[in-house]
N, C-alpha and C positions, 0 to 999 in steps of 0.2 A: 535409635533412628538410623536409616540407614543413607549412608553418603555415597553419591558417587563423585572419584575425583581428576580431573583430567590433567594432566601435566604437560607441558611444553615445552618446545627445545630454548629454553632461556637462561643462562646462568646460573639465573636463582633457581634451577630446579634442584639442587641440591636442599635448599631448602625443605621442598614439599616433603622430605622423608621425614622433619621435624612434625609439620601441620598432623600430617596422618599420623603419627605418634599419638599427639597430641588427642586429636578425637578417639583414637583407638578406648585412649586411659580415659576417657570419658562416660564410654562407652558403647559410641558410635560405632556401627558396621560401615566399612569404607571398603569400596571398589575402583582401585585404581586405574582410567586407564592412558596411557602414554601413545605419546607422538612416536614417529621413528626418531626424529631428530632427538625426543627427549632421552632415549634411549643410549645417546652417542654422550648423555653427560650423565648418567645415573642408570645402573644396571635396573630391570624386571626384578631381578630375585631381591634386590636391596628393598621394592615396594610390599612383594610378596612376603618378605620374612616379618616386616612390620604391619602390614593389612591382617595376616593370614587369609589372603586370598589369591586365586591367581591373577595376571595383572593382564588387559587386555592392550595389543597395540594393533593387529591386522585385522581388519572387519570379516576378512574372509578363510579365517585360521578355522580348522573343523577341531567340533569338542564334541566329547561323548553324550551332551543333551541335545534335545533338539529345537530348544529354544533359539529362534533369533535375537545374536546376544544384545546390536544395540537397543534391540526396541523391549528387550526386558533390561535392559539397565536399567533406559531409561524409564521405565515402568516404575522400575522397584524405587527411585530416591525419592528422597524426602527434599533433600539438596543438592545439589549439582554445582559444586566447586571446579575452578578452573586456578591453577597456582602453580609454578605463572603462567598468564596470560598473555602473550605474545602479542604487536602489532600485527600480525599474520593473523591468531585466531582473533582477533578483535574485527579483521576486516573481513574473515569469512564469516564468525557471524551475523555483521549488519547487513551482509548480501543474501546469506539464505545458504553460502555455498557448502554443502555434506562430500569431502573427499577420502574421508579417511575415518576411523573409528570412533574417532573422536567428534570432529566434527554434525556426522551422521546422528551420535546420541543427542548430540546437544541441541540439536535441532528437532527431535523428537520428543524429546524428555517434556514435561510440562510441570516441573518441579521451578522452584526458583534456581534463577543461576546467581551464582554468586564470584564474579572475577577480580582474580589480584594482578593486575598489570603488570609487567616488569619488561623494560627498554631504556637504551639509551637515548638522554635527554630531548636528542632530535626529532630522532622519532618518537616520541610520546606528544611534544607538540606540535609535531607536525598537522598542519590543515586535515589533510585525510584523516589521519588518526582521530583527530578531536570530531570531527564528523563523527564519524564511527563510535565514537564515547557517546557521542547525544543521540545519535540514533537509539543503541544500545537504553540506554537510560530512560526513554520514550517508551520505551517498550515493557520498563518494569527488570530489566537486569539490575542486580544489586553490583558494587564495586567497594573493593578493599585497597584504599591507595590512588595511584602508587604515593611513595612518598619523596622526599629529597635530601641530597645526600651525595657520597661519593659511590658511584658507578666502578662494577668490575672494568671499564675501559677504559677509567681514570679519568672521564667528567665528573662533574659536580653538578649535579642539576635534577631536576623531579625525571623520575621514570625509575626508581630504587622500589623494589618489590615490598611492602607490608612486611615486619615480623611475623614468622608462626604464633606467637601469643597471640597477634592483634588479628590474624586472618581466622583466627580458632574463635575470637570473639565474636567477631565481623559473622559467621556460620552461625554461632551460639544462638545470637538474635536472628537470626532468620527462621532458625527450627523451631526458636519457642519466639515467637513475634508479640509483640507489645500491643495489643487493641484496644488502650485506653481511652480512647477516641471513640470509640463506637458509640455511631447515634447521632453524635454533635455536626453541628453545622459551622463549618470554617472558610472564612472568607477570607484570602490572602491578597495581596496588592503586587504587583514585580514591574520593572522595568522604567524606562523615562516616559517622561510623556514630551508633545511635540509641538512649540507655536509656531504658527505661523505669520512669517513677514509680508511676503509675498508668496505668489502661486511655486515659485521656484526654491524659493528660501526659510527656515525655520529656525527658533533656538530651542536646543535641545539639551539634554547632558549626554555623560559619558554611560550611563546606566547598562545594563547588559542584561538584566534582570534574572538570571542565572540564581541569583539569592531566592528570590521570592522562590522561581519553577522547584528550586530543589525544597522548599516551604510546604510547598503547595504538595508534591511529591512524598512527600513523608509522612501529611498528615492525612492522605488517601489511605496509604500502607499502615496505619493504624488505625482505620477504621472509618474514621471523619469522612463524611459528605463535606464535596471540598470546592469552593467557587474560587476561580482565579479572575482576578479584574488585573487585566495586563496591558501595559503600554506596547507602541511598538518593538517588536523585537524580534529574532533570529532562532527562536527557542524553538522545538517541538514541544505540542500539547503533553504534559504526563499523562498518563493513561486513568481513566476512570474519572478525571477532572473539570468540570462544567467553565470553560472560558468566556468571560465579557470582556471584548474587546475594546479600549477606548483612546484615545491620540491625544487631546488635548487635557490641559488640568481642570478645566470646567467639565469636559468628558467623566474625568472618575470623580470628578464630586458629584455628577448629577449619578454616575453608577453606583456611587458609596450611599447614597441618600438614599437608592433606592432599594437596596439589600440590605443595610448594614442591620437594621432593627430585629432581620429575622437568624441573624446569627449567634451563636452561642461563644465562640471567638475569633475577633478578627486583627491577621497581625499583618499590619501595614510596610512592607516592603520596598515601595515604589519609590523612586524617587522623582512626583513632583515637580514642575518649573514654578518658582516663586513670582516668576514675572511673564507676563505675556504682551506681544504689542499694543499697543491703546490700540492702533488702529493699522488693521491687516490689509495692503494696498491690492486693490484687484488687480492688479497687471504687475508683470516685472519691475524693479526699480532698475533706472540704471544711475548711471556715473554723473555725477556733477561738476565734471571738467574742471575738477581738481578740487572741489569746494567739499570740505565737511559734511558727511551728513549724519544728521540728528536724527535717533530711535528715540520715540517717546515711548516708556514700559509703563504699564498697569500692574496693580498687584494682584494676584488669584488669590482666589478662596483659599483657605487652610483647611485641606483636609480632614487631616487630623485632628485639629482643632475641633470641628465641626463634628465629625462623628462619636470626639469624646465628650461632646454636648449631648447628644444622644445618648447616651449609655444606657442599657438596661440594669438592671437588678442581676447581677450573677455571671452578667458579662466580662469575658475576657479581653481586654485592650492592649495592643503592643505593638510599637512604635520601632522605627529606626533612627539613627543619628548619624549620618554621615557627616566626619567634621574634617578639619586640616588644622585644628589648632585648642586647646584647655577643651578635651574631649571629656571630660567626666564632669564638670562646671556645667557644659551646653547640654548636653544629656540630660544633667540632673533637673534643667531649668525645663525642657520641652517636656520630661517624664511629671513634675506637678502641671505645666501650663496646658499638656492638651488633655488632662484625666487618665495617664496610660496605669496599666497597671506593672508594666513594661519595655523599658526600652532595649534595644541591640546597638550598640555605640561601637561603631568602627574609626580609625585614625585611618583615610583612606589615601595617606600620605606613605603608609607605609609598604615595604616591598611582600608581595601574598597578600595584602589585604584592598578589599573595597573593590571598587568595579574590573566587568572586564577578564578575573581570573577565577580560577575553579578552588582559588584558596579564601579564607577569610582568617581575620584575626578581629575579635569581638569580647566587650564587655556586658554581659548581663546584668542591666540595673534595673529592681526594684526598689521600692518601698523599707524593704526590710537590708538592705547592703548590696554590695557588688561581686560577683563572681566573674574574674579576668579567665577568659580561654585564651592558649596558644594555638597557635595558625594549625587550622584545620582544612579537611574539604568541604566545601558547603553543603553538601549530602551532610555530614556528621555534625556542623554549625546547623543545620535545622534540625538536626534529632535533640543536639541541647536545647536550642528552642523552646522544643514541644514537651521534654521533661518538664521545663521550667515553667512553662503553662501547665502542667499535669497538677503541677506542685501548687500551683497558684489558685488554682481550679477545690485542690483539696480543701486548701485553709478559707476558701472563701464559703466552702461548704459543711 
């Protein structure tokens, strides 16, 4: 297969000499090409003696073909690796901007890209930045990372570049992609949903729905016809993904009701308000000159419940469990009581896991035991997922 690989002026670019190793002995053709800054931490010739190729870094260097070289790079890959990926190349390209060879290919290329982040902690969560990562993700860019850890600048904090192993895996699966999905009908659930008190005021959760979208997102890229029923939220649509939108928990139950039957798996994400006001005041409340005042709640429908009343013959069902306390006890009780076939059981007390962050920490319980993952990105918390559906999907067939 043939790679092209871009490097950036980051630290860990010493690393990428490992990555392209790596693919070399695999068998992959890799074409390296380098930033100027990457240049000032890892010589050309150190990439050249490992690719066996020459390495590109000036767009406008003359070679003996007469190929224009980035729009045959970008021709020629299969993949389009960036390692590291700098907050710089992260931010030129969710703008579009081509200043340099690198850049230039990467915006031409129509290969998958595949980026390994590496920065310091700050900047990795910085606002912009994280814009930049969901733009970027909206668009179908795959990501390796970053991870967390101790920083060449002697922080401790996420924005530590992916091992060559994991970034070589991270590539592996995107050359040879998983489409075990193809055909099926997948209906995912993400985000809060919203009551209202008055015109002004609502209860709501903390939900982010970030779980669900990277769900929904995966199960596109395998194949799946993919409906997202999303609460409010701050997300971009993934790409290729049919959205119904809805705000209140009567909203995705009247949406769940009316899709769920045509789906072949549907994995409930959302997180639901258990309660909504008895009664929504038309106009603002105000203050009662220091007097109490009393919220009467009403209970909502259970979703869940509800749709795994429904169940088809061959249907897949999977559930979440956001809890703060005897998380495998509660799981296991909602995994018989609403019919799932599957639950995702997160402790959302803990630090990377539950709302809000781009980490999770999740148990996968069925039927047959439990399988404990360690804090992941939720890109790769839905790829266990949808294995574990695949799996589910096998034995029931």
């Amino acid at each position: 297969m043939q790679i092209v690989m871009g490097v950036t002026g980051g630290i860990a670019a010493y690393k990428a000499c490992e990555v392209v190793s790596r693919l070399k002995k695999l068998g992959h053709e890799v074409d390296v090409i380098m930033t100027e800054n990457a240049t000032r931490l890892v010589a050309p010739l150190t990439f050249e003696t490992l690719s066996k190729r020459p390495v590109c870094v000036d767009t406008f260097t003359r070679t003996e073909s007469w190929d224009v070289k980035h729009i045959s790079l970008a021709q020629k890959a299969d993949l389009f690796l960036v390692a590291p990926a700098t907050a710089n190349l992260l931010a030129k390209l969710a703008c579009g901007i081509a200043d340099d060879m690198l850049t230039t290919t990467l915006l031409a290329t129509k290969a998958p890209i595949l980026l390994a982040p590496a920065m310091n902690t700050g900047m990795w969560t910085a606002d912009a930045t994280q814009a930049n990562f969901r733009t970027l993700q909206a668009r179908g860019v795959h990501f390796v990372g970053p991870q967390s850890g101790f920083l060449a600048c002697g922080d401790t904090g996420a924005g530590r570049m992916s091992e060559p192993v994991q970034i070589v895996e991270a590539a592996e699966k995107l050359l040879h992609p998983c489409r075990d999905l193809e055909g099926l009908r997948v209906l995912v659930t993400a985000g809060p949903t919203l009551e209202r008190i008055d015109p002004v005021r609502y209860l709501t959760n903390d939900s982010s729905g970030k779980m669900g979208y990277a769900i929904a997102a995966a199960a596109r890229a395998r194949g799946a016809s993919v409906t997202l029923v999303s609460g409010p939220v701050h997300l971009a649509t993934p790409t290729g993904v049919t959205v119904v939108p809805v705000v209140s928990t009567q909203d995705l139950y009247d949406a769940m009701m009316a899709h769920c039957s045509s789906q072949d798996i549907i994995i409930q994400a959302a997180a639901p308000a258990d309660y909504r006001p008895a009664v929504t005041a038309p106009e603002k409340l105000k203050k009662q000159d220091g007097q109490p005042f009393t919220l009467t709640l009403a209970e909502n429908p259970d979703v869940a419940k509800a749709v795994g009343e429904q169940k088809k013959p061959g249907q897949i069902l999977v559930g979440f469990a956001a809890e703060t306390e005897h998380l495998l006890e509660n799981a296991q009780k909602k995994l018989d009581k609403k019919h799932l076939d599957m639950i995702v059981a997160n402790d959302v007390t803990q630090a990377g896991a539950g709302f809000g962050v781009d980490t999770n920490i999740v148990t996968l319980i069925t039927h047959d035991g439990a399988t404990e993952l360690p804090m992941l990105p939720k890109s790769e918390v839905a790829a266990r997922i949808l294995d574990k559906v695949s799996e589910l999907r096998t034995k029931a067939n």
